[in-house]
C-alpha positions as CSV (number, residue, x, y, z in Angstrom):
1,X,-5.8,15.7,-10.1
2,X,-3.1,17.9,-8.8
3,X,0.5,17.3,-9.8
4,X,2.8,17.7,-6.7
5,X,6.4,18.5,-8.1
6,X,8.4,18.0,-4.7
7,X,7.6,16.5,-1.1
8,X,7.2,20.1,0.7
9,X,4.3,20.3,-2.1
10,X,2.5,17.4,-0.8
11,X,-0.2,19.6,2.0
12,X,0.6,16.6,4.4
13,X,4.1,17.5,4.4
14,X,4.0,20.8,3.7
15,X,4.3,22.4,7.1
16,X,7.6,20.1,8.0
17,X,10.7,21.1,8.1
18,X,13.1,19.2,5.0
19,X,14.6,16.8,7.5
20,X,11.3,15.7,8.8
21,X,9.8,15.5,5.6
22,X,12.0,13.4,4.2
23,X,12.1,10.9,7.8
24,X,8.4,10.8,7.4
25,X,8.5,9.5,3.2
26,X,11.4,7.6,3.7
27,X,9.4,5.8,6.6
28,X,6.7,5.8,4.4
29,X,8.0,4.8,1.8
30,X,8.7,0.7,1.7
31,X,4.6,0.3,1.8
32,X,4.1,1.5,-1.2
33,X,5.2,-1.2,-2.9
34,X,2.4,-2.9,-1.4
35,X,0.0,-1.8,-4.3
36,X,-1.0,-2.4,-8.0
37,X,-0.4,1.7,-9.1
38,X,2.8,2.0,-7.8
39,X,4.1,-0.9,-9.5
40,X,2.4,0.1,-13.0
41,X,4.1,3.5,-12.3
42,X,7.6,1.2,-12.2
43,X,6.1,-0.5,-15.5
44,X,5.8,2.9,-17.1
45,X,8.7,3.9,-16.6
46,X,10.3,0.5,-17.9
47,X,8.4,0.7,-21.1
48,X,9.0,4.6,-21.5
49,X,12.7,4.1,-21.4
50,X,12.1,1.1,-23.8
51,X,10.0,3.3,-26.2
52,X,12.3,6.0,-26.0
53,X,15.0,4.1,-27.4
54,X,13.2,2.5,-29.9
55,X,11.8,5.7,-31.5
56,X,15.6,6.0,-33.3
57,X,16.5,8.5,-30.6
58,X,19.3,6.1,-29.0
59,X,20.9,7.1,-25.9
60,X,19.1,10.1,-25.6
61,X,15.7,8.8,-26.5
62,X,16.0,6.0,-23.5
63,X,17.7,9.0,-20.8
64,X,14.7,11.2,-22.0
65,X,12.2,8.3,-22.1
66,X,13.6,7.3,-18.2
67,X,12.9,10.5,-17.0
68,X,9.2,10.7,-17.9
69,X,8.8,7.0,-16.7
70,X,10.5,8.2,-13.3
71,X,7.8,11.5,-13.4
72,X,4.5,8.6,-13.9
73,X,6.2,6.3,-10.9
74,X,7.2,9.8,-9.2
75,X,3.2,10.5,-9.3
76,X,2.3,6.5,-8.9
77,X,4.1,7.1,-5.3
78,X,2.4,10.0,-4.2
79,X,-0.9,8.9,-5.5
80,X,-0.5,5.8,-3.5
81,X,0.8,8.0,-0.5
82,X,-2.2,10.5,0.0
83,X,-4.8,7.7,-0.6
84,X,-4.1,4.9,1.8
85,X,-1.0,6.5,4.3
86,X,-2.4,10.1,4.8
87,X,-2.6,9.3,8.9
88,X,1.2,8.1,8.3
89,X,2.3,11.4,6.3
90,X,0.4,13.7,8.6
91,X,1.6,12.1,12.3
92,X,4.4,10.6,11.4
93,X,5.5,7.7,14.1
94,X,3.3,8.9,16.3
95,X,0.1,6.7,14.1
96,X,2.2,3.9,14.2
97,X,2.6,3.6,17.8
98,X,-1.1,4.5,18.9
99,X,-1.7,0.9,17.0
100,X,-2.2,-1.8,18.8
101,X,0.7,-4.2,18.4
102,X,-0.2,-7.6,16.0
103,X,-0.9,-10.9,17.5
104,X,1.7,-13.3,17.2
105,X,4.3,-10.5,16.3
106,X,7.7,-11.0,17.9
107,X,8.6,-7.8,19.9
């Protein structure tokens, strides 16, 4: 599995410009909460932050143990991202608009 440190990373993305990478994930980005690994990514980094500071580490321990828990949700996201929204990242608006609208959706 390759680890993708920053949105221009992701190959979807990658040939974007900043701003319309970050119109695209930010669009994207409320339907990922939609699935199981994005929300044991959250749970990861709940408990890391918990285990962190329970080492004997303190403050510290719980800043440090956040910041690995955000890296596993971080990866959770993307994960989530490239498997079920890759039309999404690669077109943009563009795939939500070919769709046909939903029955009995208010316009």
């Amino acid at each position: 599995m390759k680890i993708y440190w920053s949105l221009k990373q992701i190959p979807e993305l990658a040939g974007l410009d900043r701003r319309q990478r970050l119109a695209r994930w930010r669009g994207l980005s409320p339907r990922l909460l939609r699935h199981w690994q994005t929300w044991m990514g959250l749970l990861a980094c709940a408990v890391l932050a918990g285990l962190g500071r329970s080492v004997g580490l303190g403050h510290p321990g719980s800043i440090l143990g956040v910041l690995a828990g955000a890296e596993c949700y971080w990866h959770a996201c993307v994960y989530v991202a490239r498997r079920y929204y890759r039309r999404l990242l690669a077109q943009g608006d563009r795939a939500v608009e070919k769709r046909p609208p939903e029955a009995g959706r208010y316009q």
